[in-house]
N, C-alpha and C positions, 0 to 999 in steps of 0.2 A: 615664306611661311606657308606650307602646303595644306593647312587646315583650317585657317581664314582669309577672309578678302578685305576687314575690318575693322579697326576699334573703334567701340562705342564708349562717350565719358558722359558717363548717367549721374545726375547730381539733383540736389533738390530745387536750388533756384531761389531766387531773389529780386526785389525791386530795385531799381538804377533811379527813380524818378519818384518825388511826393505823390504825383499822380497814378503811380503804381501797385503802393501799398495799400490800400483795401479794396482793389483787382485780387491780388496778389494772395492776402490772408485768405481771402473768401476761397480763393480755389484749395488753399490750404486745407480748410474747415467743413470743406463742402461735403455733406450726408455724418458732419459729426454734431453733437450738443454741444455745442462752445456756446455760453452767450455770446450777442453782441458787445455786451460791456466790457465782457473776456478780450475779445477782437479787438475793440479801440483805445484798450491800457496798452497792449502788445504796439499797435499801431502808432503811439507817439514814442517805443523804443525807436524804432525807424526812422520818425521827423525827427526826432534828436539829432539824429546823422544825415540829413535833408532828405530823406527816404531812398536811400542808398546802401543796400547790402552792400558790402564787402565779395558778398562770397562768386559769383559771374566774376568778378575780377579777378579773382583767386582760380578760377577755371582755365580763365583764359591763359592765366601763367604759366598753369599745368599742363593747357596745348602746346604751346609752345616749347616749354621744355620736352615732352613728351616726342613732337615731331623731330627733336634732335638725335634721338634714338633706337626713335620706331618708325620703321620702311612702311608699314603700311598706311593706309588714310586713316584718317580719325577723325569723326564727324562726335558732336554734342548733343542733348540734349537731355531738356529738364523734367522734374516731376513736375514742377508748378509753376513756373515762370520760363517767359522768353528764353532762349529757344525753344519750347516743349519737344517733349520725345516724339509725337507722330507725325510732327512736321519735320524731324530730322529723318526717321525711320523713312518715310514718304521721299525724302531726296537720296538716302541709301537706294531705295529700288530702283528708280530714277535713274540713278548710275550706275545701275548691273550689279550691287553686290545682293551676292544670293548668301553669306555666311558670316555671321561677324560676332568678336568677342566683346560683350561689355563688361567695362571695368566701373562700378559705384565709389562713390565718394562715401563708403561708410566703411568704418575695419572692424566691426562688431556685431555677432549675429543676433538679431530680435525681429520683432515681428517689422517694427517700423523702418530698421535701419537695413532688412537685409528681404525677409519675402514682400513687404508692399515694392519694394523695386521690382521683380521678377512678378507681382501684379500687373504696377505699372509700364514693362515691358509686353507683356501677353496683350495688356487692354489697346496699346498704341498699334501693334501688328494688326490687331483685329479690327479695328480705324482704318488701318492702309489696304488691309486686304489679305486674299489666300497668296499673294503675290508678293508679301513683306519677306524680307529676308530672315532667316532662322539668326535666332542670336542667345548667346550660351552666356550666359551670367558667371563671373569669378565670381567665390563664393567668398565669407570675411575673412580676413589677412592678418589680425591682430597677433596670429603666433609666427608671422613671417620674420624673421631675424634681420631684414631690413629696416623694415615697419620699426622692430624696438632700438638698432640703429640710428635712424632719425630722428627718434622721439628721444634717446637718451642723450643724445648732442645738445637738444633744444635744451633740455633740465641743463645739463653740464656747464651753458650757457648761461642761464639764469641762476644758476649757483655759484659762477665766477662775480656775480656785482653784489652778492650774498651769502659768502661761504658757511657752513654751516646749520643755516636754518632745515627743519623742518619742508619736504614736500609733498604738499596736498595736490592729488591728481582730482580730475575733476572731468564728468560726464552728465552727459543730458539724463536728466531723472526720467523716468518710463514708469506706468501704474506698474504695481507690484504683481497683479495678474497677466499683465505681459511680460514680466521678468521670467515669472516661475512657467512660458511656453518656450523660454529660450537659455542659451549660454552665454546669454550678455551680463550675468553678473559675475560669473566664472573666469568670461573670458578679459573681463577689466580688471579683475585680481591679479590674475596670471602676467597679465600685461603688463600691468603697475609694480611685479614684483621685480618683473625681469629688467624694466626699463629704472627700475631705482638701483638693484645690484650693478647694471652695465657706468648707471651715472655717477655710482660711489653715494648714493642717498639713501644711508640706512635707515633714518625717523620719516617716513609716508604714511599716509593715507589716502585711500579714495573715498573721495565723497561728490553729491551728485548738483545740478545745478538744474534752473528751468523748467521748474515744475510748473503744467498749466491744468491740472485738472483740480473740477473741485474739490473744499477740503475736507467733504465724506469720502472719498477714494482715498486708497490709500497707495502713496508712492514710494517709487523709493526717497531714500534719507542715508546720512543726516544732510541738510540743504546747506549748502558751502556757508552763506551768511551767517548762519546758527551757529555753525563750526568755528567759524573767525570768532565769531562773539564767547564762545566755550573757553576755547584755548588760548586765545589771548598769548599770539607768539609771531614775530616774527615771519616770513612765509615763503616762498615759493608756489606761487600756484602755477600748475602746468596742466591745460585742458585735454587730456591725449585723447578723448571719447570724440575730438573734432578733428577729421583734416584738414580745416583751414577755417579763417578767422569769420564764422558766421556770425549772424544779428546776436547770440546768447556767449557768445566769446567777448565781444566787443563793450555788450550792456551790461548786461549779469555779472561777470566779469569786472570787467575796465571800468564800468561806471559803477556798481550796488556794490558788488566787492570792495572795491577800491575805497567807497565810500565809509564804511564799516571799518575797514583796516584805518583810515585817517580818523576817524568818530576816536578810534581803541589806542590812538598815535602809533600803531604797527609800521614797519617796513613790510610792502608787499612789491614782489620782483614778480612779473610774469613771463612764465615761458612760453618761447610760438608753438605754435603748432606746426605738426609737419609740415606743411603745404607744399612746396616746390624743391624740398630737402634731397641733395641727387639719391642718397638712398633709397629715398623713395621714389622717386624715374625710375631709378634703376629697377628697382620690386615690380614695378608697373611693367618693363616690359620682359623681363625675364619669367613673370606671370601666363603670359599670353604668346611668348616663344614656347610653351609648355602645352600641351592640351588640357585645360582647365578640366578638374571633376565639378561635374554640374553641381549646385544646390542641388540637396535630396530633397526630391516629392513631399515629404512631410515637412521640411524645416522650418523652424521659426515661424507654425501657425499664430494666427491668431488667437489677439487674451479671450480667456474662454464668456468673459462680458464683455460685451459695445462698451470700448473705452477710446478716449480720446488721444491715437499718438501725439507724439509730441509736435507740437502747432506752430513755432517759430524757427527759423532760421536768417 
């Protein structure tokens, strides 16, 4: 591959250890208004699961797969947890690459999920030096016909231990002021349309989960739990706003969800997330066999107010 020397797998990160998670949130939270009270509710979703994201597990699956495919190196690192990006970026130069492709763990463009990455890549070079290697951000992938490949299998999936019900897709809530600087409500319509025709799930909806801001902002809606509680049906929930099973997959989800759906005596079936789905390997590296068009200079600014992205994973 004559236009890079390396892939970078840029993701947000997670604690492995009790001792981690309020490290971990704090780096999350740091220069935003979150209370602390905010902090240490989100913090016992974590002890729930001994303070152990999922999601660094789920990375490392995706190295893995990933090196079955892809000739080139492929070094890690995080926005907020071990491994961090400047300390990967720092061992990229280290080893002579001067040019490398990052691939994010987000397939929707907003401020949070798609330009603080390409913050957080600029702020990590300027860490290491005039001497960090140049690295080109894939931009979001949500209309890649792999991407809704994988995700339509998963539904497909969890429509087989449930045929017929209703499926409710379901994405991290973001203030409504960051919505309207991006294509992330657009591009989860579009996504949810294509990936229900591909599954044969004609009755969807999207609706949003994980809202952490206070409740004078206003986010998006309707909040998945509201929704169970409205419609009162039967379900399929399928997260597609996630590639792999983070802390708001697993809680919000598996635990708050699930709990409301037994409260209502519903059936709720959940579908995976993509995660290590070969479709998606395969997106990943036929991506970056490609010469990526950069993110455009303007994309997915910032909400036009100091608000809080989204805080847990």
């Amino acid at each position: 591959m004559p236009h890079f020397e390396a892939l970078l797998l840029v993701s947000f990160g997670g604690p492995e250890q009790r001792e981690d998670v309020i490290p971990f949130l704090e780096n999350v939270l740091r220069g935003r208004n979150v209370p602390r009270e905010r902090m240490l509710e989100v913090a016992e979703h974590y002890y729930h699961f001994d303070g152990r994201s999922p999601i660094n597990d789920q990375n490392r699956q995706l190295l893995a797969a990933l090196r079955e495919v892809v000739s080139l190196p492929i070094y890690w690192g995080n926005r907020n947890w071990h491994p961090l990006l400047a300390g990967t970026i720092r061992q990229m130069r280290d080893d002579g690459i001067r040019r490398a492709v990052a691939f994010t763990t987000s397939a929707f463009g907003s401020y949070s999920g798609c330009r603080q990455y390409l913050e957080n890549i600029q702020r990590a070079r300027a860490e290491v030096g005039e001497d960090a290697p140049e690295i080109v951000k894939i931009p979001p992938f949500s209309t890649h016909p792999l991407f809704i490949e994988a995700m339509a299998d998963r539904v497909r999936t969890a429509l087989a231990e449930s045929p017929g019900v209703p499926v409710i897709f379901t994405a991290h809530s973001v203030p409504v002021s960051m919505a309207q600087t991006s294509p992330y409500v657009q591009e989860l319509e579009a996504a949810c349309q294509k990936v229900a025709e591909a599954a044969g799930a004609p009755d969807w909806n999207l609706v949003y989960q994980s809202r952490s801001g206070p409740p004078t902002q206003p986010w998006l809606g309707p909040d998945i739990c509201d929704y169970l509680r409205e419609r009162r049906s039967d379900c399929v929930i399928a997260p597609i706003g996630f590639l792999s099973d983070h802390m708001e997959v697993l809680y919000d989800l598996g635990t708050e969800a699930r709990a409301v759906c037994d409260e209502l005596g519903l059936r709720m079936v959940r579908a995976g997330t993509v995660g290590t789905h070969p479709a998606l390997v395969r997106m990943i590296a036929e991506l970056i066999e490609q010469v990526p068009r950069a993110c455009a200079a303007a994309c997915c600014p910032a909400p036009r107010r100091p608000t809080a992205p989204p805080a847990t994973r």
